[in-house]
N, C-alpha and C positions, 0 to 999 in steps of 0.2 A: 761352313760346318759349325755346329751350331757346340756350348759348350757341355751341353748332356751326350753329346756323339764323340764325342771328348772323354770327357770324366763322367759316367754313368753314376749310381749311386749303387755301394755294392752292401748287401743284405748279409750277415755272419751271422748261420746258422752253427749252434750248438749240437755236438751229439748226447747219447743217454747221462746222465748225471749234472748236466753241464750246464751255466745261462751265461749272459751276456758275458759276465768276466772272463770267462773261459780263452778268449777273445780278445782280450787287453790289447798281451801286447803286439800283437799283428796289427789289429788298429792303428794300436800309435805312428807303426814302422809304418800304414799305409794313408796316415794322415798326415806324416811327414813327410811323403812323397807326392802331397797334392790331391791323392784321393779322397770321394767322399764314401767313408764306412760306417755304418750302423750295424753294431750286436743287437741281438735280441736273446732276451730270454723264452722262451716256449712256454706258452701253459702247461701245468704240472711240475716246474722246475722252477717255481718261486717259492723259496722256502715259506714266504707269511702269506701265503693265498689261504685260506681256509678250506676251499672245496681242491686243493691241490691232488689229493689221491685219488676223486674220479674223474681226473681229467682224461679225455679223449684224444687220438687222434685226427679226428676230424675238429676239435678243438684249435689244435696246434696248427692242422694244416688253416684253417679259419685266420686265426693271427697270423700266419704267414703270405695270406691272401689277403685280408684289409690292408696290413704294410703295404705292399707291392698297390692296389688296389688306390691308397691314400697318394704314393708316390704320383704316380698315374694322373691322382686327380688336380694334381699341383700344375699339372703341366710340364713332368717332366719325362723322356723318354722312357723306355721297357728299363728294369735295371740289369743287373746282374747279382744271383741267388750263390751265395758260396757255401756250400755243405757239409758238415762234417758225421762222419760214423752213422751214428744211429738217425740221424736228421735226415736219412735220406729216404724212412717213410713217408714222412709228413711234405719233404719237398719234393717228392714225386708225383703227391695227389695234387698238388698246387700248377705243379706242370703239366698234369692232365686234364682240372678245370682250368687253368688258362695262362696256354701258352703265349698269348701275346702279350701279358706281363712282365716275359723273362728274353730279354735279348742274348744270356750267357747262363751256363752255371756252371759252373766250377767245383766237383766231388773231391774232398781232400780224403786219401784213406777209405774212399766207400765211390760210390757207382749206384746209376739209377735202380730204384726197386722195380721187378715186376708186380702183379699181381698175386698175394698170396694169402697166405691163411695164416691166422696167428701159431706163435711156437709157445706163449706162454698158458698156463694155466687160466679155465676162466675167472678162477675163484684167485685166483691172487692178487691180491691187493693194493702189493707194492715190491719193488725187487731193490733194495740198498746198493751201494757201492759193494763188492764182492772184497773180500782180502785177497789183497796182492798175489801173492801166490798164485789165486786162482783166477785169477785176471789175466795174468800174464801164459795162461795155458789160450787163451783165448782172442790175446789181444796185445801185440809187441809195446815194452814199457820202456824200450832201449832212448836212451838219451834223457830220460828222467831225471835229476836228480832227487837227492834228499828233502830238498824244499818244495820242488815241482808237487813231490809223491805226497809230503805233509799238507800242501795245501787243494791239493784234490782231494784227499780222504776231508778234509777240514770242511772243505764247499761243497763238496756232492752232494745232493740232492737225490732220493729213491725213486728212482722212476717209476710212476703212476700204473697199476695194475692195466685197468681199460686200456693205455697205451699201447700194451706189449701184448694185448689180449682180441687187439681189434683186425679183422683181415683187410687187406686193399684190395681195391678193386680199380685197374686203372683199363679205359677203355677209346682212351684219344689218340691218335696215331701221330697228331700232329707234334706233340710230345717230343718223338724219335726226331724232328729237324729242326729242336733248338741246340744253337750250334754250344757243345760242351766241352770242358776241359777236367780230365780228370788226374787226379795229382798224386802220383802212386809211391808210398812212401814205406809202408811193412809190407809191400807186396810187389815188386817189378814189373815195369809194364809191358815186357815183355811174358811173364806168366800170366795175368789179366786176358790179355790176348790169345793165350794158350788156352785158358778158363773158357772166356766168353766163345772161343771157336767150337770147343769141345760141350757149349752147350750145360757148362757150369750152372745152378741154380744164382748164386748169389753175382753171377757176370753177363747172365744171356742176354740179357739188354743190351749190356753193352755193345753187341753185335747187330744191333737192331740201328743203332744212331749211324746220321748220314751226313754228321759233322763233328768232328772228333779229334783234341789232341791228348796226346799222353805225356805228363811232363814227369820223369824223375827224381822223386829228394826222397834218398835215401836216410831213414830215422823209423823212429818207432811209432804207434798207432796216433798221437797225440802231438804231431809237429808245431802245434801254435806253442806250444812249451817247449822240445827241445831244440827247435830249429826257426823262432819266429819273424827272424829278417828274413832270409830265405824265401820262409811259405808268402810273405808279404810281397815279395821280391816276383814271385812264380804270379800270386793273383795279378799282381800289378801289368805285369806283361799279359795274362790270359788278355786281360783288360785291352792294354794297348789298338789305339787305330793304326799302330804301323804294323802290329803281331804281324 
C-alpha cells in the first residue's frame, strides 16, 4: 500500500468570508498528526487581488480544480476535498466536473449543493461580514469567543457579488458515489436525515449519496475556531485506512 493510500493530501476549503487562515488551526492539529493539509484561499477572498469583487464562481470552482488537477499531476492519488459552509457551491461543481479527482469529501456544517438558482441580487456587488447580531439569526456563533468574533470581523473578507449571484448547474451523477463524510455540528445528524428524507432544499442531496457517514461535534456554525482538535480529530479519522 502505497503512502498516498495512506495519507492522501487533504484540500481546506474555506466558507463566505473566509481564506486560507480561517483554517490555521485545524491544520496544525492535522499536521501534527502526520497528515498532509493545504488551506486555500478562494478567488474573491484575497483582500489584495484587484479584480477581487468580480470574481466568479466558476472562478473559484476553476482554483479548486487546478489544485486537485496539479495534485493529480505530481503523481499522487485522488485527494480528499474538506468543506466548509458557503464552500460547498464551488465544491460541488468541482465534483461534478470531476469526480475522479476526489477520493473523499468531508462537508463541515454544510452538505452537497444541488443545482439551483442564485438568492442574491444581480446587481449586487458585494455582501460584507453582517453584524453579529444578524448573523447569529442565521448562522450558530456558539463556542466563539471574544477573540474568535474580534478576529473574524478583522479578516472577513466581503463576498464577491457574481459569487452569490451565479446559479449551478450540476449534471453528473457520478458525483452522488464519492464516498462522503459530513460533520454535523449546528445541526444534528439526525435532523439532516429528517431534512434530506423529507425532501429539504438545502439537504436533498444528501439523500441521493450512496456512500455516507454522519459524524457528530456538537458546536456552533464555525468549528475550526471553537472546536479545532476535534474537527481535526473527526477529518483525520474520515481519512483513516482503517475508518
Amino acid at each position: 500500500m502505497t503512502s498516498d493510500e495512506n495519507n492522501p493530501t487533504l484540500f481546506l476549503i474555506p466558507g463566505h468570508w473566509l481564506g486560507a487562515w480561517a483554517w490555521d488551526d485545524v491544520a496544525e492539529h492535522l499536521r501534527g498528526a502526520g497528515h498532509r493539509a493545504t488551506a486555500m484561499t478562494l478567488p474573491g477572498l484575497d483582500p489584495d487581488d484587484p479584480r477581487r469583487s468580480s470574481r466568479t464562481l466558476d472562478d473559484q470552482a476553476d482554483a479548486i480544480e487546478h489544485a486537485l488537477t496539479q495534485e493529480a499531476a505530481a503523481g499522487h492519488r485522488p485527494a480528499v476535498v474538506v468543506a466548509h459552509s458557503g464552500a460547498n457551491a464551488p465544491v460541488s461543481m468541482v465534483l461534478d466536473r470531476r469526480p475522479d479527482l476526489v477520493r473523499r469529501v468531508v462537508w463541515v456544517d454544510s452538505g452537497p449543493l444541488a443545482s439551483s438558482t442564485p438568492d442574491a441580487r444581480p446587481e449586487l456587488d458585494e455582501l460584507p461580514l453582517p453584524p453579529f447580531e444578524a448573523l447569529a439569526a442565521q448562522a450558530s456563533l456558539d463556542g466563539l469567543s471574544p477573540d474568535d468574533l474580534e478576529r473574524f470581523r478583522r479578516r472577513a473578507v466581503p463576498e464577491p457579488g457574481p459569487v452569490l449571484g451565479q446559479a449551478v448547474a450540476l449534471t453528473n451523477e457520478e458525483r452522488f458515489d464519492i464516498p462522503t463524510t459530513l460533520v454535523c455540528c449546528s445541526i444534528s445528524s439526525d435532523r439532516i436525515r429528517e431534512l434530506a428524507g423529507a425532501g429539504h432544499p438545502m439537504f436533498a442531496e444528501v439523500a441521493t449519496l450512496t456512500d455516507v457517514d454522519f459524524v457528530d461535534l456538537p458546536t456552533g456554525h464555525w468549528p475550526m475556531w471553537s472546536r479545532p482538535a476535534d474537527l481535526a480529530q473527526v477529518i483525520g479519522s474520515a481519512v483513516s485506512p482503517t475508518r
